[in-house]
C-alpha positions as a printed Julia matrix, in Angstrom:
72×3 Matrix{Float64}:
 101.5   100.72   76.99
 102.91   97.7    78.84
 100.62   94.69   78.82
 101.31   94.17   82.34
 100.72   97.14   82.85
  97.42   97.15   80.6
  96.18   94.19   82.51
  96.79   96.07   86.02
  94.39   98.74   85.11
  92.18   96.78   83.82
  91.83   94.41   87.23
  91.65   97.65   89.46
  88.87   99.34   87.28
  87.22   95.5    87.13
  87.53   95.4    91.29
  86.62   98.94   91.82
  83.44   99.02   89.93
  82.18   95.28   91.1
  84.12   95.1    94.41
  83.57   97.92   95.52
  81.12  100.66   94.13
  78.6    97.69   93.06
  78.86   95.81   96.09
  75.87   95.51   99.0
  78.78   96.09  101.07
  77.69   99.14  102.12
  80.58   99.25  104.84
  83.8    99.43  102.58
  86.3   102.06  103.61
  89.64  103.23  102.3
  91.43  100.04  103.55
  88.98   98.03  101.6
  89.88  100.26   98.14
  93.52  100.26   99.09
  93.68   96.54   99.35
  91.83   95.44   95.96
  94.08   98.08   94.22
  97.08   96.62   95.92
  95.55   92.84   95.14
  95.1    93.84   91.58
  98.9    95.61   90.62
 100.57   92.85   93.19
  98.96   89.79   90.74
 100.41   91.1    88.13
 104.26   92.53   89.1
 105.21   91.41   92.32
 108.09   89.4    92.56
 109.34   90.95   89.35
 112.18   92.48   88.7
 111.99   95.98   88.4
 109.0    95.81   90.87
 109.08   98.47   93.67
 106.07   98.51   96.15
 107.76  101.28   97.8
 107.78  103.38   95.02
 104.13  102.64   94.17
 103.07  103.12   97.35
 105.36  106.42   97.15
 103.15  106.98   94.1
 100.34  106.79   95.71
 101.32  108.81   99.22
 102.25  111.88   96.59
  98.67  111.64   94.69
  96.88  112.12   97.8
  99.31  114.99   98.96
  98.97  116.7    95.78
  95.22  116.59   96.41
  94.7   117.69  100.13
  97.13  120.09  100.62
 100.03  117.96  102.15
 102.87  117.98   99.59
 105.87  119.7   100.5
């Protein structure tokens, strides 16, 4: 697999289990998981070439349709 990749998944699982599912915070929502997945991918591929936050957020837009009965 791609390092950057590699090191991607490895900062969402690393924000998602101490950010978020660990934290006293007992107030996090979706915005607060969207935004430490987007902090963690963005850190490591925006500004790159080849890097399209449209189609990851496609990505991401088709997941979630797949799952509650929206995709077309």
């Amino acid at each position: 697999m791609n390092e950057k990749l590699t090191k991607a998944i490895e900062d969402v699982k690393f924000c998602l289990e101490s950010k978020i599912f660990l934290s006293e915070n007992i107030s996090a929502d979706m915005s607060d998981l969207g935004n430490e997945i987007g902090v963690a991918v963005a850190k490591h591929f925006s500004g790159e070439m080849g890097f399209d936050k449209e189609s990851f957020l496609s990505g991401i837009r088709h997941g979630i349709s797949l799952v509650d009965g929206t995709h077309l």
